[in-house]
N, C-alpha and C positions, 0 to 999 in steps of 0.2 A: 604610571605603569609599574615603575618599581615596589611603590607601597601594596599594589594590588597583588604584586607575585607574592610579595612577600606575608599578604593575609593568606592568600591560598596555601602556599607552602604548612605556615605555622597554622593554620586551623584543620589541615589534614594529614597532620604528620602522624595520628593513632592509626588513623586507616590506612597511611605506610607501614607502619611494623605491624600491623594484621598482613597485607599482602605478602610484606617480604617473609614473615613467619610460616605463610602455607604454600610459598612457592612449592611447588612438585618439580622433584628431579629430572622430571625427561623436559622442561622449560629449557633446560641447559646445555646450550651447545658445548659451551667447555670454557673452565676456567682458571685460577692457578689459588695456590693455595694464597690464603691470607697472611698478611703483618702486621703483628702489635705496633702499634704507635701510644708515646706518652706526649705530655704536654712540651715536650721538645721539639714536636712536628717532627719531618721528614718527610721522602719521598716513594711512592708506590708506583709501581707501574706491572699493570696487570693485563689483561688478552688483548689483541690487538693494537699494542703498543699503547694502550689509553694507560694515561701514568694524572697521579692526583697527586697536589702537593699542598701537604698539611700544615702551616704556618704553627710556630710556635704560640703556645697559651692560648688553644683555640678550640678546646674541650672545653664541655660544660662543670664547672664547678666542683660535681657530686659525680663525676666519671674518672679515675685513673689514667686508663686506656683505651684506646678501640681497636678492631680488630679490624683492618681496612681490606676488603674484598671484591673483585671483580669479575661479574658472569658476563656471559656473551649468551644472548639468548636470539629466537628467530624473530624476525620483523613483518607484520603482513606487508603486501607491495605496498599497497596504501594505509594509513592510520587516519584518524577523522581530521587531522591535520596536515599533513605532508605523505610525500613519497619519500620513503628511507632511501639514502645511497649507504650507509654503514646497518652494524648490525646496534641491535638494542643493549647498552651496556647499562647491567643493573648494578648497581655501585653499592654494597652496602660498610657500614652501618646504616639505616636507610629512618630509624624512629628517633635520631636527636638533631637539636638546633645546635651548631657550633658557635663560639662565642665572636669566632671571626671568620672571612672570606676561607674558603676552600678553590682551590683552582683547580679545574677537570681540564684535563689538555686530550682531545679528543681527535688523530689525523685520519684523514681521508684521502682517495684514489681518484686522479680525475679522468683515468682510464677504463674506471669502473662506473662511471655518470651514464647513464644511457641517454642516449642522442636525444633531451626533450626538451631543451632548452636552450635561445640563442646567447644567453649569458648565464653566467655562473650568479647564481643566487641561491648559497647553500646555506642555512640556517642550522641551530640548536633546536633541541623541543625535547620538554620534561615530562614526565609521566608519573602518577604514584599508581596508578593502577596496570600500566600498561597497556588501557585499553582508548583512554580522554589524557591526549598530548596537547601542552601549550607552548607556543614560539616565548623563548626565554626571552625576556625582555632586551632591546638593543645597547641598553648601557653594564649589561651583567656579561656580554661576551666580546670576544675580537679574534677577527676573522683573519688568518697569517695565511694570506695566498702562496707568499714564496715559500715557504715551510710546509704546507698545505697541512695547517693544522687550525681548530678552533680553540680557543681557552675560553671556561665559560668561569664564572665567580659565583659561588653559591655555599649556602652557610645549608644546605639539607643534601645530604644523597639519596640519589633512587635511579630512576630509568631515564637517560640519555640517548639518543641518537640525532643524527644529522640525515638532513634533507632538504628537501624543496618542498615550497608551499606549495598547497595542494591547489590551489585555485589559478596556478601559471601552469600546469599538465592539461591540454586539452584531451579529450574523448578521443578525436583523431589519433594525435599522439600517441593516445594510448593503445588504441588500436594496432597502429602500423607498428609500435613496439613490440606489441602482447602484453602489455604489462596489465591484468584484468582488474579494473574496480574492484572493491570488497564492498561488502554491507553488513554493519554490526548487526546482529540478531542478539538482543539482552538475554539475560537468563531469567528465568521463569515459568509458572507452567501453562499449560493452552492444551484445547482440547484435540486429542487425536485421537484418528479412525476416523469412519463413517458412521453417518445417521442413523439412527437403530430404526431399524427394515429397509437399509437398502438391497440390494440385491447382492451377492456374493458372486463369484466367478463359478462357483460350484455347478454344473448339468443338472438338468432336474433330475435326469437318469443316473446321477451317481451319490456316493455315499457324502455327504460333510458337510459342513454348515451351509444356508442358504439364506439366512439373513444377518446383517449386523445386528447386533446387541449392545449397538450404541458407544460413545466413546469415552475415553480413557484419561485422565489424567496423567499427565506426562511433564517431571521438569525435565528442562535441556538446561546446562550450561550456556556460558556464553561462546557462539563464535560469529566468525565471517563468514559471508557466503558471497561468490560471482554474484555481481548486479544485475549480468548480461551471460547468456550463453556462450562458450569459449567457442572463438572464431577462429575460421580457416588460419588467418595470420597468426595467430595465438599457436595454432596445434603445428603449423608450419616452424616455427622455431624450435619448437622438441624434435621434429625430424631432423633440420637443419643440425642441429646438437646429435646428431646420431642415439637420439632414445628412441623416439616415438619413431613407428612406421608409419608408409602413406595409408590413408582411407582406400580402402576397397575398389574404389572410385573417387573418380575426379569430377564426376557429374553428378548433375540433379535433373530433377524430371524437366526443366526447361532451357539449362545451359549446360553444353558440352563442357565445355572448360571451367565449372563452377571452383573447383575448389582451388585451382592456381593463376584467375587472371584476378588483377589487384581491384578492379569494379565491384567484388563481392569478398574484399577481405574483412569485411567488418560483421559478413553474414555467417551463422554456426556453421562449423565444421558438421559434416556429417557422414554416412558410409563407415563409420565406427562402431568396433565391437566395444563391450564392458571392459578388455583386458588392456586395449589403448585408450579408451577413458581413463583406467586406472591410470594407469604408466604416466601421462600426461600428467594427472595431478600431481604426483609421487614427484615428479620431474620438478616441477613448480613451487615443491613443498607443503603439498597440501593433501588435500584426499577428497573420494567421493562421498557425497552426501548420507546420511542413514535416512529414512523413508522419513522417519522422525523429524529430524531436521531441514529437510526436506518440504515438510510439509509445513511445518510453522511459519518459516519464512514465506511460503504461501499464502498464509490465512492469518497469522498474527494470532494471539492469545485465546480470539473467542472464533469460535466456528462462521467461517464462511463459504460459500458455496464456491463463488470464485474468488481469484486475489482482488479485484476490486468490490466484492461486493455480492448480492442475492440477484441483483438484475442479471437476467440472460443477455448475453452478449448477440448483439446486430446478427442476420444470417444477409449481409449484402453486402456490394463490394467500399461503403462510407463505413465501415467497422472501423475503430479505433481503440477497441480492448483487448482484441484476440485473432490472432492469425489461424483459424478456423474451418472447418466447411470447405477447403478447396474455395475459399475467397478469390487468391489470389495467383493461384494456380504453382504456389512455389513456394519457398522460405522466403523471408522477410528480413529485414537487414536486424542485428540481434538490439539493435537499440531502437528498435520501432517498438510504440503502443507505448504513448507516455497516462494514456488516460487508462492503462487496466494492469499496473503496476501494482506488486502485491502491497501489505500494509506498512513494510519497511520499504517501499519504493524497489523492489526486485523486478524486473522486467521479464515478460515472458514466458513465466510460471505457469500460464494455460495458454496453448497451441504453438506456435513455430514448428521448433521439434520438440519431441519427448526426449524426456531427459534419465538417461540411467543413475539410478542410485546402491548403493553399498551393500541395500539389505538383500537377504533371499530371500525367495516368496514364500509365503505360508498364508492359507488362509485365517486360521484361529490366531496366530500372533497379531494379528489385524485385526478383524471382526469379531474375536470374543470380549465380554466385558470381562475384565480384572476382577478376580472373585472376592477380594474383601475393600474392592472400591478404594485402596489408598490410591498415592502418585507414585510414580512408576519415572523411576531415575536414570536417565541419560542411555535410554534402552536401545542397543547396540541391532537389537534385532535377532531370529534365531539363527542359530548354529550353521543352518544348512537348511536345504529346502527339498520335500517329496520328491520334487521334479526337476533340481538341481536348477533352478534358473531364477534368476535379477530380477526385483521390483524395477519397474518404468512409472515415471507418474508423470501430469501435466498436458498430457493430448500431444499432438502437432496439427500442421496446417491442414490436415487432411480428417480431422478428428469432428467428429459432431459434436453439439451442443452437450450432450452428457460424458464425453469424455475428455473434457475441458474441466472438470470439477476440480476442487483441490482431494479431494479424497479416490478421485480414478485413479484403478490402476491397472496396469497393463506388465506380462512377465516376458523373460526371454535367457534363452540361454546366454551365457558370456562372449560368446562366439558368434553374436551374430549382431548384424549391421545392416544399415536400411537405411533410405532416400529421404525418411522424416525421424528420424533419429540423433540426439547431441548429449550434451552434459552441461553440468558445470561443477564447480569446486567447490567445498569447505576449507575454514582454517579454524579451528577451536584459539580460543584465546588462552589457552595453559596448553600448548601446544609444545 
């Protein structure tokens, strides 16, 4: 296990000093200035009490000095390997091998653990990209319960943080926490918009476009997106926290008490305007979706009609792709419909509720083609909208069969809120 970290490390340590090279400044919650060290070693101790200590004659050769520096940057809840309890500490110099052991002394709060686990099982985990963490091997760290610190032993710096494996957090758990799955969406581009001649929102009786003109090239960055539509429990603890306000309503069209008895905390929140969607996310550390991104995590790179595919989904009550058609006479728990999951396994992308996204509406930002056919880069969406009101995309339970598409959309002012209506979150990874 050791020799393996240690190919990994040493065979990817170029595409460390490319990352740590274009880190962007808003990555950085806050950090302290750097210090020189020569081959004397010495000791640093930089944000959050994490201090490295650099053993004498343990520079490479052809270096002097280093400049030893540490950032505190945001952690999604979950990474493809653990849930963070500390924050992500980017350590640099982060592109050289040292000649000997470096020791990270990394402490943590056991008052800041959330209640998901009946024993302490907090782990190290390395990252060069900050996006693919691996559990530092068991004979490179040691675990100081009474100190409540970990020391790890490592000859490369880069991104550290501590947590729990991610595979001891049940869904439950996570649920009755709120703490929301993430799903990496890669960076790349995929096609967005609709099909050229679908139908536009536009009246026949009025002025502006009335068909697509086909779609767009579009790259997105990488980020995270909700697996699952944020649930009653989820939006409960921003209120609890005194940010977020209650839903409009505490009902749904088939239970009085939907949104506060614990029987349906696992089902989306709903009765919410765009402006405590937002608040929620912002709460959480994140934000709401752009249509764009939004949409990709729906359909994946190449055009699909739905997140699982071209087949129309069932209109009877053995449906298992889409909470549709007044199937079931109500929302769905937000982790139902494992078989019409989008192409990165996103749940729920077509029918439950509809889900508010970031952008304003405009017709031509959407349905025009891009006049000289390049790709069109991490596009934010416009300005403001004719009719001052929010993209909705993905249908809900009450939606028919075409408006279940990944390219439906539906508008609404920010202020309003409705019985088939939810969200979910983004986290961009240069966040």
């Amino acid at each position: 296990m050791m020799k393996l970290f240690s190919f990994v490390m040493s065979s990817l340590f170029i595409l460390l000093s490319f990352v740590s090279s274009c880190q962007q400044a808003e990555d950085v919650m806050y950090q302290k200035y750097g210090e020189d060290f020569d081959n004397k070693g010495g000791i640093y101790e930089g944000v959050g009490n994490v201090v490295v200590h650099i053993p004498e004659n343990s520079l490479p050769e052809d270096i002097e000095k280093v400049t030893i520096t540490i950032f505190a940057l945001d952690t999604p809840p979950l990474t493809n390997a653990s849930m963070p309890v500390t924050n992500t500490f980017s350590i640099s110099p982060a592109a050289i091998e040292f000649q000997r052991d470096l020791t990270v002394v990394i402490p943590y709060d056991e008052e800041e653990f959330p209640n998901l686990l009946s024993e302490l099982d907090i782990k190290p985990y390395f990252s060069l990209d900050r996006q693919t963490f691996e559990l530092i091997p068991p004979d490179r760290y040691e675990l100081d319960v009474e100190n409540n610190i970990v020391k790890i032993l490592t000859k490369y710096l880069g991104n550290f943080h501590l947590g729990f494996p991610k595979e001891l957090v049940s869904q439950e758990n996570l649920e009755s926490e709120g703490i929301a799955e993430m799903v990496l969406i890669p960076q790349g581009v995929f096609d967005f918009g609709a099909p050229e001649g679908t139908r536009t929102e536009v009246p026949e009786d009025e002025e502006g476009l009335k068909e697509s003109e086909g779609f767009n090239k579009v790259f997105l960055s990488s980020y995270y997106i909700d697996k699952y539509e944020v649930t009653n429990q989820q939006y409960q603890l921003c209120q609890e926290a005194g940010v977020c306000t209650e839903p409009h309503s505490i009902t749904s069209v088939l239970y009085n008490n939907y949104y506060y008895n614990p029987i349906y905390a696992g089902f989306p929140v709903i009765w919410v305007t765009w402006n405590q969607a937002s608040t929620f996310c912002q709460w959480a550390g994140k934000r709401l979706p752009t249509e764009a991104e939004w949409e990709k995590a729906a359909r994946g790179e190449n055009f699909r009609k739905y997140p699982w595919g071209d087949e129309s989904p069932s209109d009877n009550i053995e449906a298992t792709v889409a909470n549709h058609s007044a199937l079931f006479g109500d929302v769905t728990n937000a982790a139902w419909g494992d078989d019409g999951v989008s192409p990165y396994g996103v749940y729920n992308m077509a029918g439950n509720v509809a889900e508010w996204t970031a952008t304003w509406h405009n017709i031509d930002t959407y349905y025009k083609k891009h006049t000289d056919g390049g790709v069109i880069e991490n596009p934010r969406g416009p300005a403001d909208s004719p009719t001052m009101e929010k993209v909705i995309k993905g249908g809900s339970w009450v939606s028919l069969e075409n408006e279940v598409t990944t390219y439906h959309r539906d508008k609404a002012f920010p202020n309003y809120r409705y019985y088939n209506l939810g969200f979910r979150c983004v986290l961009p990874v240069d966040n």
